[in-house]
C-alpha positions in Angstrom: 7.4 4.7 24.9 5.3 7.4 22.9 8.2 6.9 20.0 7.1 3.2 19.8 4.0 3.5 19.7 4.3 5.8 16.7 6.8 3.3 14.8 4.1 0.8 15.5 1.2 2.3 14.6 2.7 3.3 11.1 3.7 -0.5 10.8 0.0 -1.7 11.9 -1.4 1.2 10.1 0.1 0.4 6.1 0.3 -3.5 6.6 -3.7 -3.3 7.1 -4.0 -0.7 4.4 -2.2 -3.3 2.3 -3.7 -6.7 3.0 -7.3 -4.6 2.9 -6.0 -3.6 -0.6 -4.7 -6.8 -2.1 -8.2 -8.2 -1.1 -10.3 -5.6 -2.3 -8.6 -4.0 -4.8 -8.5 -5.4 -8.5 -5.4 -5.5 -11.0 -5.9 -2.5 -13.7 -8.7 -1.3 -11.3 -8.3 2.4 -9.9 -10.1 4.3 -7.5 -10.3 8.2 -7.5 -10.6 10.4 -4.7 -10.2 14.2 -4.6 -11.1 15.0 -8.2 -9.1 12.3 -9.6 -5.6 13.7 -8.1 -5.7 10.5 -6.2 -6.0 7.0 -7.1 -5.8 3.8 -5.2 -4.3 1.2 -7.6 -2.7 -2.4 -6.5 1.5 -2.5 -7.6 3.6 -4.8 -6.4 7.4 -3.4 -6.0 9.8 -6.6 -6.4 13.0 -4.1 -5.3 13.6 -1.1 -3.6 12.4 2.2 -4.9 11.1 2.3 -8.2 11.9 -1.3 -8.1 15.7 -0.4 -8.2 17.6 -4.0 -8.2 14.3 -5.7 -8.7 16.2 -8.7 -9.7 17.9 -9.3 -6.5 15.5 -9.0 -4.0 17.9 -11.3 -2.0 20.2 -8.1 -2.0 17.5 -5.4 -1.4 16.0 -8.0 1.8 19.3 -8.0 3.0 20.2 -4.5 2.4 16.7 -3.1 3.8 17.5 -5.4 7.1 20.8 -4.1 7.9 19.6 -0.7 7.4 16.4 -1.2 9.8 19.1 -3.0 12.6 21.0 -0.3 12.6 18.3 2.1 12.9 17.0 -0.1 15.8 20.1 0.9 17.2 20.3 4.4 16.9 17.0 4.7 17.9 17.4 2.0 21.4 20.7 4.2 22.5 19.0 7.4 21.8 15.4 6.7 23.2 16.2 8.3 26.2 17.1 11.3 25.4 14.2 13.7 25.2 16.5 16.6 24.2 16.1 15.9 20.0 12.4 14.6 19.6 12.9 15.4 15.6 15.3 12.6 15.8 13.2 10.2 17.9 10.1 11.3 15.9 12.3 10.6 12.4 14.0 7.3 13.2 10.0 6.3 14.8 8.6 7.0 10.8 11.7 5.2 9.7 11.3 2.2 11.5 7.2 2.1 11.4 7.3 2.4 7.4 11.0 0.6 6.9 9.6 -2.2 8.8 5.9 -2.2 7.0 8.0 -2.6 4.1 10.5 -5.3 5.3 7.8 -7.5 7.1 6.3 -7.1 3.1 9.3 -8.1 1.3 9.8 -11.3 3.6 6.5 -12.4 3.9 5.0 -11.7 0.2 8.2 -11.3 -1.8 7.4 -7.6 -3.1 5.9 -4.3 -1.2 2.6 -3.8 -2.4 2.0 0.3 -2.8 -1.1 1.5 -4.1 -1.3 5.3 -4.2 -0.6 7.2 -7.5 -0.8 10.9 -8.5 -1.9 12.9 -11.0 -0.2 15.8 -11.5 1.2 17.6 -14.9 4.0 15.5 -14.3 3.9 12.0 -16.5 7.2 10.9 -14.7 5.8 11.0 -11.4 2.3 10.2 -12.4 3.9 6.3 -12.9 5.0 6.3 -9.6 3.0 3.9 -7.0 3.5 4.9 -3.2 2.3 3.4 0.0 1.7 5.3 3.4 5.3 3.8 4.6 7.0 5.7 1.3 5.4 8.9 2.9 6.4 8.1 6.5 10.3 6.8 5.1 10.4 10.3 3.4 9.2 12.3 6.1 11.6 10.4 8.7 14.7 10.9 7.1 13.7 14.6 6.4 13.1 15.4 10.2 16.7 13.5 10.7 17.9 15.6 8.2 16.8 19.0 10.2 17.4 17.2 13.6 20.9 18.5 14.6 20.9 20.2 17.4 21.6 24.0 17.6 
């Protein structure tokens, strides 16, 4: 049960973040925080990471689906066993911030992500993130590092 509740706290979590965001948050307006490392800017992502196949989003919607059904499934058969909680914890970030970005690309069209960095790098400073990126990235590393020993 605590595994859900993670996955759906993430999905709750971001899809507020981003409907408080698109409200609030003017196009070509940025925020700072933290010295100007971080900005909050408004992007909205048409296909999958850096908006790879952004002229078929019928193909990434349909793509992103299957993947999420058959993480559903790994994760429903393997809820029960409290032996690899990496892997529960990783497909629960998977699903919470696959699914924040799903419910996005069905209901809007495009994933909004609004979270850029400044760093020394100019390729990554382009790069626009939401909190579901962080919690897709930090799911499939903890599946990554979940085989047992």
């Amino acid at each position: 049960m605590k595994f859900a509740i993670v996955a759906a706290t993430i999905f709750a979590g971001d899809t507020f973040l981003k409907m408080h965001l698109e409200k609030r948050l003017q196009w070509g307006r940025e925020k700072e925080f933290c010295k100007g490392k971080i900005l909050l800017c408004r992007h909205h992502n048409y296909g999958a990471a850096l908006n790879f196949l952004e002229k078929q989003p019928s193909l990434v919607k349909g793509f992103c689906a299957s993947l999420l059904l058959a993480l559903s499934g790994a994760w429903f058969l393997l809820r029960q066993e409290r032996e690899n909680v990496r892997m529960l914890l990783g497909l629960s970030f998977l699903l919470g911030g696959g699914g924040s970005n799903l419910y996005d690309r069905l209901s809007r069209g495009y994933v909004v992500d609004y979270v850029r960095f400044q760093t020394p790098w100019k390729r990554f400073n382009r790069i626009v993130f939401n909190v579901s990126d962080f919690f897709i990235f930090l799911g499939g590393t903890l599946l990554i590092f979940s085989e047992k020993t």
